[in-house]
C-alpha positions in Angstrom: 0.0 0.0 0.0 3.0 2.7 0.7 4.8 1.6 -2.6 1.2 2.4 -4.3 0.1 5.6 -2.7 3.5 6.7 -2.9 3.2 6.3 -6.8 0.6 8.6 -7.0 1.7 11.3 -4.6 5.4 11.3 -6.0 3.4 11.7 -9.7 1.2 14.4 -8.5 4.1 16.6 -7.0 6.6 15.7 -9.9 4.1 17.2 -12.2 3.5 20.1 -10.0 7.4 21.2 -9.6 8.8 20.4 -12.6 5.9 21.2 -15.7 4.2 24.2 -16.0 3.0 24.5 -19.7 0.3 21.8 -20.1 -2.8 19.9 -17.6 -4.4 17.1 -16.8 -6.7 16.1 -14.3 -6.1 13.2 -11.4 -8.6 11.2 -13.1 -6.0 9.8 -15.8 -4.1 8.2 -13.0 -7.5 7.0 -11.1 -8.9 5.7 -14.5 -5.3 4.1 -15.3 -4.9 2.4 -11.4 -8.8 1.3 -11.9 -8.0 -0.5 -15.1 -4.9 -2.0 -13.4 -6.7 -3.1 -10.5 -9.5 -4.7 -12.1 -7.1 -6.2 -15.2 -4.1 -7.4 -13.8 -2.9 -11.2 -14.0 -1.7 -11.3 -10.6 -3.8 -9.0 -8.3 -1.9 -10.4 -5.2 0.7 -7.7 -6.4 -1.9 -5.1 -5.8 -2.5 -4.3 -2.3 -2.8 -0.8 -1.6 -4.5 0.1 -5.0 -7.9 1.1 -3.4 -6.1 3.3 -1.2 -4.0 5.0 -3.8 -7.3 6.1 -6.0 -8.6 7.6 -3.3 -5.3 9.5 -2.6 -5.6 10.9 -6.3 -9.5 11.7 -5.9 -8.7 13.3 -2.8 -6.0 15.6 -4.4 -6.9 19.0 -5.5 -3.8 19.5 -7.9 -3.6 19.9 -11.7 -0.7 17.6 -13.5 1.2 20.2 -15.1 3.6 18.6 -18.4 5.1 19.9 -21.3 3.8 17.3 -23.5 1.4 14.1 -23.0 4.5 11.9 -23.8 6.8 12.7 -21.0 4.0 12.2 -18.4 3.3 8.6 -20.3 6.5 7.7 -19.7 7.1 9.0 -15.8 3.4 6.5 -15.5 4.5 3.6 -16.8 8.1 4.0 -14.7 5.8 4.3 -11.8 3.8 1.3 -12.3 6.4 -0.5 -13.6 8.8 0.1 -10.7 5.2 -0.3 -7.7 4.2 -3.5 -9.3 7.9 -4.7 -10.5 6.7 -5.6 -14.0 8.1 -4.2 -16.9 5.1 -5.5 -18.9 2.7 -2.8 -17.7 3.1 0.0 -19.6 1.2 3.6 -20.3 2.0 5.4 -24.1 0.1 8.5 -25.6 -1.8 7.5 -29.4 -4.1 10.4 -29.9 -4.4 8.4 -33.5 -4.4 4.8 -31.9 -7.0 2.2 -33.5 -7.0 -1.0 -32.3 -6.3 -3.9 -33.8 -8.1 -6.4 -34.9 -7.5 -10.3 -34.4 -5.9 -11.4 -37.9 -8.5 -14.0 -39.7 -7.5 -16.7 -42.1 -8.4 -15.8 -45.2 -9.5 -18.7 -47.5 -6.9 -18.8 -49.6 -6.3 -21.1 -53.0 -4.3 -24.1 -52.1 -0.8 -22.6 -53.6 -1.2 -19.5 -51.7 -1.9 -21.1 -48.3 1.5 -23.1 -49.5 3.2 -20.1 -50.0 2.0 -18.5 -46.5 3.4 -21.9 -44.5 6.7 -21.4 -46.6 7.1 -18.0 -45.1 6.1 -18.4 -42.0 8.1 -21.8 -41.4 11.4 -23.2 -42.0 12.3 -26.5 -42.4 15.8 -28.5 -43.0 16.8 -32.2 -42.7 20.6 -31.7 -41.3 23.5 -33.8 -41.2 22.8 -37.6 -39.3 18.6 -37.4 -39.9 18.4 -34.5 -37.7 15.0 -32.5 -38.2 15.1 -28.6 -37.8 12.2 -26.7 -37.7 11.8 -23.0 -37.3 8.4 -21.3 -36.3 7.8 -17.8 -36.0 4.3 -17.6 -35.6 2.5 -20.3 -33.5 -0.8 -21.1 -35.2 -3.9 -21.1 -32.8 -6.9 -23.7 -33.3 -8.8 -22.1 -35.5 -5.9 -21.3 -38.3 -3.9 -25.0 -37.4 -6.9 -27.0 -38.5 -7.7 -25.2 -42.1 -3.8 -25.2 -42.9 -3.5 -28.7 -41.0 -3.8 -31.3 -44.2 -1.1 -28.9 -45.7 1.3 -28.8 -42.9 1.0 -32.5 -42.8 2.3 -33.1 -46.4 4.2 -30.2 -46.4 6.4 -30.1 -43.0 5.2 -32.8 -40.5 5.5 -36.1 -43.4 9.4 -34.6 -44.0 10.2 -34.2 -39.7 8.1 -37.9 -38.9 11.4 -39.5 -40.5 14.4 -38.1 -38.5 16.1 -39.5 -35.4 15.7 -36.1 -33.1 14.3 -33.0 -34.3 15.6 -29.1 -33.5 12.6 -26.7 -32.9 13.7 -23.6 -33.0 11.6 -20.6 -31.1 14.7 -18.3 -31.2 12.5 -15.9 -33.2 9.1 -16.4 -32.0 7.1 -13.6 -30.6 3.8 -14.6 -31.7 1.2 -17.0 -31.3 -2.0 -18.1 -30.0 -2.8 -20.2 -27.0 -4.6 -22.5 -28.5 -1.9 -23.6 -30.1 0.4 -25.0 -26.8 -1.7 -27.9 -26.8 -1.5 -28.6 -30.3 2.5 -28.5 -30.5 2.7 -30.4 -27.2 0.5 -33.0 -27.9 2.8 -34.2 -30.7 5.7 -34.7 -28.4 3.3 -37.1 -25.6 2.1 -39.9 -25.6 -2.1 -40.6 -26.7 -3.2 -41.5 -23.3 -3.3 -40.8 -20.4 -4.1 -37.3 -21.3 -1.3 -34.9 -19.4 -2.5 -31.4 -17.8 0.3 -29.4 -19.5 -1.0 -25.5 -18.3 -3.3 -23.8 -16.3 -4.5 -20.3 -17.7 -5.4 -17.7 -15.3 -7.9 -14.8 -16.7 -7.8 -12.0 -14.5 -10.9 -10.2 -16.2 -13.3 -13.0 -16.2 -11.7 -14.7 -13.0 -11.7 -17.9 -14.7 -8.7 -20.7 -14.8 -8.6 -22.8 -18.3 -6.9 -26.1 -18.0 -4.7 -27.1 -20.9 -4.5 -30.8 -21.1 -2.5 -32.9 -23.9 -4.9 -33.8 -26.9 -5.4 -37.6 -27.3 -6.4 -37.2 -31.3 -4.3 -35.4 -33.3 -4.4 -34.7 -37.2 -1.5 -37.6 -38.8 1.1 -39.2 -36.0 3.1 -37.5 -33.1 6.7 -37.4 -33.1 6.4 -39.9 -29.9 7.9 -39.5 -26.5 11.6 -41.1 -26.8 13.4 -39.3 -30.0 15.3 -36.5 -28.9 13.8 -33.1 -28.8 15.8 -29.5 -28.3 14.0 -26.5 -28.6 16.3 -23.3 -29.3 15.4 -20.2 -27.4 16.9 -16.7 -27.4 16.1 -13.8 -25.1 13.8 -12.3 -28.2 11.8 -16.0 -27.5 8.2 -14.1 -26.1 4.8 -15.1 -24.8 3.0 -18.8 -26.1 6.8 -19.8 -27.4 7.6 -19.5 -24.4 4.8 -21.6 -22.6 5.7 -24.0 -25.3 9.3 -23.8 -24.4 8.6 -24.3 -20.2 5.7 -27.2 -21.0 8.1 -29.5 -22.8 10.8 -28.6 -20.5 9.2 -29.5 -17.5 7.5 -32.4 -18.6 11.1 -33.5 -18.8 10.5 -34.3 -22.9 12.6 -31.5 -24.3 16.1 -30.0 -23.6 15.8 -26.1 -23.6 19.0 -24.7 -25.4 20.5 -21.0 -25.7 19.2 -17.6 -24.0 17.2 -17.1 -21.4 13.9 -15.8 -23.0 12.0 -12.5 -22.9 9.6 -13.1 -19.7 6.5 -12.3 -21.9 2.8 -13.2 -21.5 0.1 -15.5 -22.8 -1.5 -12.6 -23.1 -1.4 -8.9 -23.6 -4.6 -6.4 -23.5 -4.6 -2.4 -24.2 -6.8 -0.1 -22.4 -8.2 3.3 -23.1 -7.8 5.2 -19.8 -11.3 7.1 -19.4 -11.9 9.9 -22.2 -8.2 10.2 -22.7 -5.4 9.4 -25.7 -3.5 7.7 -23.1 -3.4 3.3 -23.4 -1.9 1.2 -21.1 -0.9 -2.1 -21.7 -1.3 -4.6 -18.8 -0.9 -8.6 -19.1 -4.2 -10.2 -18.0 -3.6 -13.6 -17.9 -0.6 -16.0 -16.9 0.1 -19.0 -17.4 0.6 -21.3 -13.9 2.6 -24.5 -14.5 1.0 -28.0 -13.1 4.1 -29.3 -12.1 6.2 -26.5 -11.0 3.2 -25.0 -9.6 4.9 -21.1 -10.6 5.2 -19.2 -14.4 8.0 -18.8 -16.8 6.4 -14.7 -16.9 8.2 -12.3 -16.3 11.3 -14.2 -15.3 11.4 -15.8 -18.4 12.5 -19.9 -19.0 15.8 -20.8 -18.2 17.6 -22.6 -20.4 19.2 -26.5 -19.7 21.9 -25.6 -21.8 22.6 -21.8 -22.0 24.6 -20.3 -24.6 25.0 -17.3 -26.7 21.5 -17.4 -29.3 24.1 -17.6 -32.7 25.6 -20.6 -31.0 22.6 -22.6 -30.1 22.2 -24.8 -32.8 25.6 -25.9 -33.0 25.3 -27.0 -29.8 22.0 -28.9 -30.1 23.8 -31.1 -32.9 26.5 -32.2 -30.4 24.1 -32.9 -28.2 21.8 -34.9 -30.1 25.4 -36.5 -31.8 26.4 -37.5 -27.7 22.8 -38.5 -27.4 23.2 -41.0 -30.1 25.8 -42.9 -29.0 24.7 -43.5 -25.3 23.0 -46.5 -25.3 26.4 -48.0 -26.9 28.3 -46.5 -23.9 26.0 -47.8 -21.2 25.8 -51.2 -22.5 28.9 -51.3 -22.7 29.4 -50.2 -18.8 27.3 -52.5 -18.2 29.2 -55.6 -19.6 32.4 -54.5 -18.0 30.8 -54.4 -14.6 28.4 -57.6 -15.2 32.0 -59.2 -16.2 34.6 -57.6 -13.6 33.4 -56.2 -10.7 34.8 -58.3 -7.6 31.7 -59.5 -6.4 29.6 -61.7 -9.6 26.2 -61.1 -7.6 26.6 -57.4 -7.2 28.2 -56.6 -11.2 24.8 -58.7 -12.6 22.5 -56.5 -10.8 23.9 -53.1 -11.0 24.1 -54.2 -15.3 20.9 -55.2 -15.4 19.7 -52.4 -13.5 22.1 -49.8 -15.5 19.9 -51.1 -18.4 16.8 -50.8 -16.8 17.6 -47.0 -16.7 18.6 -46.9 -20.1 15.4 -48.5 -20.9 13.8 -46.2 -19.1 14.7 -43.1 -20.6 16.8 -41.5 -17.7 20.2 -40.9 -20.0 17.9 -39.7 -22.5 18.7 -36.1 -21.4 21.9 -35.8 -20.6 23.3 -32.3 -22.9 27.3 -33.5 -22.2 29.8 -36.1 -21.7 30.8 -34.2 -18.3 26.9 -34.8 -17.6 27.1 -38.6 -18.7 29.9 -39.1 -17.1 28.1 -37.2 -13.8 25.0 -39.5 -14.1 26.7 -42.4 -14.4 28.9 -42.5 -11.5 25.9 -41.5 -9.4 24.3 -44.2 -10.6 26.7 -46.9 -10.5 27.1 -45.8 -6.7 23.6 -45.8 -5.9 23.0 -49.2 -7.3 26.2 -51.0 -5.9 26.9 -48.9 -2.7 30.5 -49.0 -3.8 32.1 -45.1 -4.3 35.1 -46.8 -6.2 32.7 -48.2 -9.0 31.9 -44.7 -10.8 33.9 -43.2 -13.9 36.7 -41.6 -13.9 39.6 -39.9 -16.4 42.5 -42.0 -18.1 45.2 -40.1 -16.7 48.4 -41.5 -17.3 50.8 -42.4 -14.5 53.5 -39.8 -14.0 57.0 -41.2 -14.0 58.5 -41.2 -10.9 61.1 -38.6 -9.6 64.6 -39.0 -9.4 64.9 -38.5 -5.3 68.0 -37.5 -4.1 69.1 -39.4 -0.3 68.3 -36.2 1.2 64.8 -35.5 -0.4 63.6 -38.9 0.5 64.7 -38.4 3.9 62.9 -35.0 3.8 59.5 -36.9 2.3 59.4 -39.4 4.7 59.7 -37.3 7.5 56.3 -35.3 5.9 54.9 -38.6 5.8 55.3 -40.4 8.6 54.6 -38.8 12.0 56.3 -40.4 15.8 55.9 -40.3 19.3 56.7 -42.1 22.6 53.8 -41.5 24.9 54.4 -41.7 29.0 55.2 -45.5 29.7 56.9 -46.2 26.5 53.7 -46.2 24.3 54.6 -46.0 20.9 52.6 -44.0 18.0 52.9 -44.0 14.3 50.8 -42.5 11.8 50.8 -42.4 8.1 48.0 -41.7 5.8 48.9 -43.6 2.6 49.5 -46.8 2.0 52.6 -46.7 -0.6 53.5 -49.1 -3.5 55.5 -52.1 -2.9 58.6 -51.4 -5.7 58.6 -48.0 -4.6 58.6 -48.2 -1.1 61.4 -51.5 -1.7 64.4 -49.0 -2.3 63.9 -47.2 0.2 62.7 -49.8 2.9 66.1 -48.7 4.8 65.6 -44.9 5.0 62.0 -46.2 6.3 63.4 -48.1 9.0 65.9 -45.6 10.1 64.1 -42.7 10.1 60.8 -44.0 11.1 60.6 -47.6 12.3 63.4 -47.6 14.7 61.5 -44.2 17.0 58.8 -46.7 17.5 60.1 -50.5 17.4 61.7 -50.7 20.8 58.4 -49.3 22.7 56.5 -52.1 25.0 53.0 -51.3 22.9 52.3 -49.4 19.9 49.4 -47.2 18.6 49.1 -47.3 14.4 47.0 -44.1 13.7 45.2 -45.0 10.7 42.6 -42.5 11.1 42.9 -40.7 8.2 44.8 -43.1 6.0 42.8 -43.4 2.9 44.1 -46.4 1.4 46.7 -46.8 -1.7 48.0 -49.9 -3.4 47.5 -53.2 -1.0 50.6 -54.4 -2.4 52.9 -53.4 0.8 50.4 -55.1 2.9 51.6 -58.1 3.7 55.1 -56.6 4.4 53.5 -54.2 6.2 51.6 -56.8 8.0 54.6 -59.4 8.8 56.5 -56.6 11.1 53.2 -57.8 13.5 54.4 -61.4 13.8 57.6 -63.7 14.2 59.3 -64.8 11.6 59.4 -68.2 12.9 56.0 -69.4 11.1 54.7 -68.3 8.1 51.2 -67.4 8.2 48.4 -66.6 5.4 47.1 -63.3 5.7 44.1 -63.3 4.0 43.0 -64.7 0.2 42.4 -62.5 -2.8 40.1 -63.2 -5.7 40.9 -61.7 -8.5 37.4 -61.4 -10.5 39.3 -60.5 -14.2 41.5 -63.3 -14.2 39.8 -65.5 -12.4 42.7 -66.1 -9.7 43.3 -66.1 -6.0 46.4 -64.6 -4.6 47.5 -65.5 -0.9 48.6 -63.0 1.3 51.5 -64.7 3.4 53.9 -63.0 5.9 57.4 -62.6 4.4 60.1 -64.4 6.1 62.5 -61.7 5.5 62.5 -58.2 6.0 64.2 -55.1 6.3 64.8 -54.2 10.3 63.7 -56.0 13.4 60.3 -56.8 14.1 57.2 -55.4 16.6 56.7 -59.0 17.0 53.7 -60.6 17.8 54.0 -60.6 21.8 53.7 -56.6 22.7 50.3 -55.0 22.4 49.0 -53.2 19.3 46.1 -50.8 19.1 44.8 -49.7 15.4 43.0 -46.6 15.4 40.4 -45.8 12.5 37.7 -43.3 11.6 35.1 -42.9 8.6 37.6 -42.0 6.7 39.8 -44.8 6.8 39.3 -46.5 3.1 41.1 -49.2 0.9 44.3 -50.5 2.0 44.0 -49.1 5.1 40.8 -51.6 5.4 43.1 -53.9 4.3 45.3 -54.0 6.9 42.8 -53.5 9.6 40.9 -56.5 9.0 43.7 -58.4 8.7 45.0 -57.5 11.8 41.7 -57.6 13.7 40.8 -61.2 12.2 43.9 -62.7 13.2 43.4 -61.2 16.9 46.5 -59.0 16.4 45.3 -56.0 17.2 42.9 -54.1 19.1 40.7 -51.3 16.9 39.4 -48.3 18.3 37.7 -45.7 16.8 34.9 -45.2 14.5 33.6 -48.3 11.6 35.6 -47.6 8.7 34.5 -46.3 5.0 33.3 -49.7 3.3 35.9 -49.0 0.4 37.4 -51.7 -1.8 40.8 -52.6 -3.2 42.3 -50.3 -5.8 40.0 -50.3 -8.7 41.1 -50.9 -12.2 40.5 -48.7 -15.2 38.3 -49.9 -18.1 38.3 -48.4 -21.6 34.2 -48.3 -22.5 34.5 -49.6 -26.3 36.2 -47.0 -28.5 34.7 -43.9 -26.4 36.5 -41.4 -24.0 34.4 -43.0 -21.1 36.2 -44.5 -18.4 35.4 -46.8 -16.0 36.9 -47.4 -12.3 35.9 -51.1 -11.3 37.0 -52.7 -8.5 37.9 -56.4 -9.2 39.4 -57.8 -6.2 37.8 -59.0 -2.8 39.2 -60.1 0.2 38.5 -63.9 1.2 34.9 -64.3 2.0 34.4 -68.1 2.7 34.0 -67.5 6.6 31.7 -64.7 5.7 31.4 -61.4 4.3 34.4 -58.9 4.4 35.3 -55.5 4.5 34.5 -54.0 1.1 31.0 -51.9 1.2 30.7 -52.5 5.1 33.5 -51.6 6.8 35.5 -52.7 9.9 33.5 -52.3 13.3 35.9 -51.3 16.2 36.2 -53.2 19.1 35.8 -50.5 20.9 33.8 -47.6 19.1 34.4 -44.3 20.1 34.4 -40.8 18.1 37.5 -40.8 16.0 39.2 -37.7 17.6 38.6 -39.2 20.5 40.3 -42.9 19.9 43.9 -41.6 20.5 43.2 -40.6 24.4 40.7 -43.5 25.0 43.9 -45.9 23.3 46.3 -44.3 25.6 44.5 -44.9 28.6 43.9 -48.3 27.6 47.7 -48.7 27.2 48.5 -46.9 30.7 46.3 -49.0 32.8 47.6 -52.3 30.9 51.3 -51.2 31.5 50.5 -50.1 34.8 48.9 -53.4 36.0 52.0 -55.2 34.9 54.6 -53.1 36.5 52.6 -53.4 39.7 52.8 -57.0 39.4 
């Protein structure tokens, strides 16, 4: 109510200050608020407009402007800026006659040919890709007397092509009759969809707009691809067009966003004078968003410059060709290597029950391919290894000087000697057998010796998130004597079919922990892979205590898979730990034997430690 009255005060006094040459009476802005009030598509907006008509009646002043023009203009800035719609607005036409609605002449047949010629253009591009350009979108009454034509002339040529372009970049025209008739090829028969609601603020009436289930020759059909082209010049029923197939998830909306228009537009004569203002007087309410594309404008899926949209539709609808290749394909490689036979079947099967389904039937990139289907691949195995990922080549390993090894193990490995000769060693990366092999001696030096002589030792694997398991069983065999070999756990190998024993090495660089002294393992959520590895090991054997939080659920360090000849890439985890006494480690994690938060395990491991220590030196 303040923004409204102060409208109408702020008009009255500009025109008393500033203008002094020409008049006119308060009753312009009453008669132009009263039409506004009683005409606007969304009258929510319009609290306060009572108020500010009696303001103006109530006002004694005359409007004094040089010219009828200038006072249009400061109007519609006021009403545009009260009501925050750039659509209202108030001109001067002291000559204006009003148009009337455009009939369709009956026309001989080759002139009706020659008007859809003009008013449409059509092209059959490169791979059987339909484009069609509309300008104008025909209403009910005009679509069914050019209807037969349109059939033999545009719709027989576009029936044909594997995904059709429609492009509404320079459509600022049409008739609301016609949204259902242009959806209605894109949808299925039956059930019938409710594709719009049209409010009419005048009559107070809402028209529902549902999909037609009998249409003149045969739709287009729900599952070819569809990408309608848009630019910010893209006004009114193109747009409704535009936001009904994008929301009913049938269409991919590419280039600018558009004008923020109206489904419909009425002029008004304000009282006996040669001012008009224009006001939108219905709107168009979306079913499934529940909101409008007015004012705002539709959004584009894909937004780019208007000159570049078309290019950019072809490589979609190029990428959109070749998907069900590249998630077949996925889905062999899973059905065929992931570690557990059970778990690859159903996530292929179900990866093809998507396809089948439609859901990569919109994807506008291989980034968003490649997006979808790891989320997928997650969601259906639970695994956050199985997903895609980039073939990035190994870099080649440095050339370490003594010294910079020294330096890089001290970064990696941190040590302590708690109170009663606790030990404590942390590292956060399990490293590569050959690598770490050359330098097994620096390790032990600089590292393993701080910690090998304590009477119990604390292995902070909290935020160790895995690496290559092929340094476990070294790893592993520091933990026992070296009197008895022992088998660490069994590794099948889903690719080649194999099982690999892990088995402590009889030989290795420095002395042993042994398996006498007391270990405690500490682990978080975040502890993943290898670090699993290890832990479950340890903990199956009865070697060490855990403490801490269950760990991630990881796997073993996936493998990379080539999908066919494509630039997809596939991470797949192929190995599993031995699950003949029952399941292991991989999507479930390791539970503590003692669960506490993670940044709480170290003090809760120490006090463990102290009071054991304690109780033997007291006895």
């Amino acid at each position: 109510m303040a923004n409204t009255f102060f409208l109408v005060a702020s008009l009255l006094v500009l025109g008393n200050v500033f203008f002094i040459h020409a008049s006119f009476p308060p009753s312009v802005i009453v008669d132009l608020v009263t039409i506004i009030l009683d005409n606007y598509c969304s009258p929510e907006k319009l609290l306060g407009m009572k108020e500010a008509i009696e303001a103006a009646r109530s006002n004694t002043e005359i409007l004094n402007v040089p010219d009828a023009e200038i006072l249009a203009n400061a109007l519609s800035t006021g009403v545009q800026s009260t009501v925050s719609d750039l659509r209202l607005k108030v001109s001067y036409e002291p000559n204006y006659v009003p148009a009337v609605p455009p009939k369709f002449p009956p026309l001989p047949p080759e002139q009706l040919i020659a008007v859809i010629q003009n008013s449409m253009k059509l092209d059959i591009l490169e791979g059987n890709i339909g484009y069609l350009r509309i300008d104008h979108i025909l209403g009910e009454e005009a679509a069914e007397k050019v209807g037969p034509l349109l059939l033999d002339l545009v719709w027989s040529k576009i029936l044909p092509t594997s995904a059709l372009i429609f492009d509404l970049r320079y459509t600022g025209s049409g008739e609301i009759t016609g949204i259902p008739y242009i959806v209605s090829y894109f949808t299925e028969a039956e059930p019938v969809i409710h594709i719009d609601s049209i409010y009419d603020r005048p009559s107070n009436t809402t028209t529902q707009l549902f999909s037609m289930s009998h249409l003149l020759g045969q739709r287009y059909g729900v599952t070819k691809p569809l990408i309608v082209l848009t630019s910010k010049n893209t006004k009114g029923i193109a747009e409704d067009v535009a936001y009904c197939l994008q929301n009913l998830q049938r269409a991919t909306v590419v280039g600018e966003k558009t004008a923020g228009g109206s489904v419909k537009i009425s002029k008004f004569k304000v009282g006996d004078s040669d001012f008009y203002v224009t006001v939108p007087t219905a709107k168009s309410i979306n079913p499934i968003t529940g909101s409008t594309w007015e004012v705002q404008g539709v959004t584009p899926d894909v937004e780019v410059n208007a000159e570049d949209a078309l290019a950019t539709a072809i490589k979609i609808i190029n990428l959109r060709a070749h998907v069900p290749a590249i998630i077949e394909g996925s889905a062999a490689l899973i059905a065929d290597n992931y570690a557990f036979e059970n778990v690859g079947a159903d996530v292929a099967a179900k990866l093809k029950e998507h396809l089948a389904n439609g859901k990569y039937s919109m994807v506008v990139s291989k980034e968003n391919l490649k997006s979808k289907l790891s989320a997928d691949l997650q969601t259906l195995s639970g695994d956050k290894s199985l997903k895609t990922t980039s073939n990035t080549p190994a870099l080649p390993p440095m050339d370490y000087t003594p010294e910079m090894y020294i330096e890089l193990i001290k970064v990696s490995f941190q040590t302590d000697v708690f109170e009663n000769n606790i030990g404590y060693l942390r590292f956060d990366m399990f490293g590569d057998f050959e690598e770490v092999k050359p330098i097994a001696q620096v390790i032990v030096e600089h590292v393993w010796n701080k910690v090998v002589n304590t009477d119990a030792l604390i292995i902070d694997l909290r935020n160790n998130l895995g690496g290559p398991t092929t340094a476990i069983a070294g790893f592993c065999s520091y933990f026992f004597d070296a009197d008895k070999q022992i088998v660490l756990d069994k590794l099948y190998d889903r690719s080649s079919g194999t099982v690999t024993e892990l088995q402590t090495l009889p030989e290795l660089t420095g002395m042993r922990y042994g398996s006498k002294k007391s270990l405690i393992i500490l682990t978080s959520r975040a502890t993943a892979g290898a670090a699993e590895e290890f832990v479950y090991i340890m903990k199956k054997l009865g070697r060490a205590m855990i403490v801490g939080e269950t760990t991630a659920g990881a796997s073993h360090p996936p493998k990379t898979f080539q999908v066919g000849e494509t630039s997809i890439f596939l991470s797949i985890p192929t190995v599993h730990s031995d699950t003949s006494a029952g399941p292991a480690w991989e999507g479930a994690g390791i539970a503590p034997h003692i669960p506490v938060p993670a940044d709480a395990s170290l003090e809760t491991a120490k006090g463990i430690f102290n009071k054991h220590l304690a109780g033997q030196t007291a006895s």
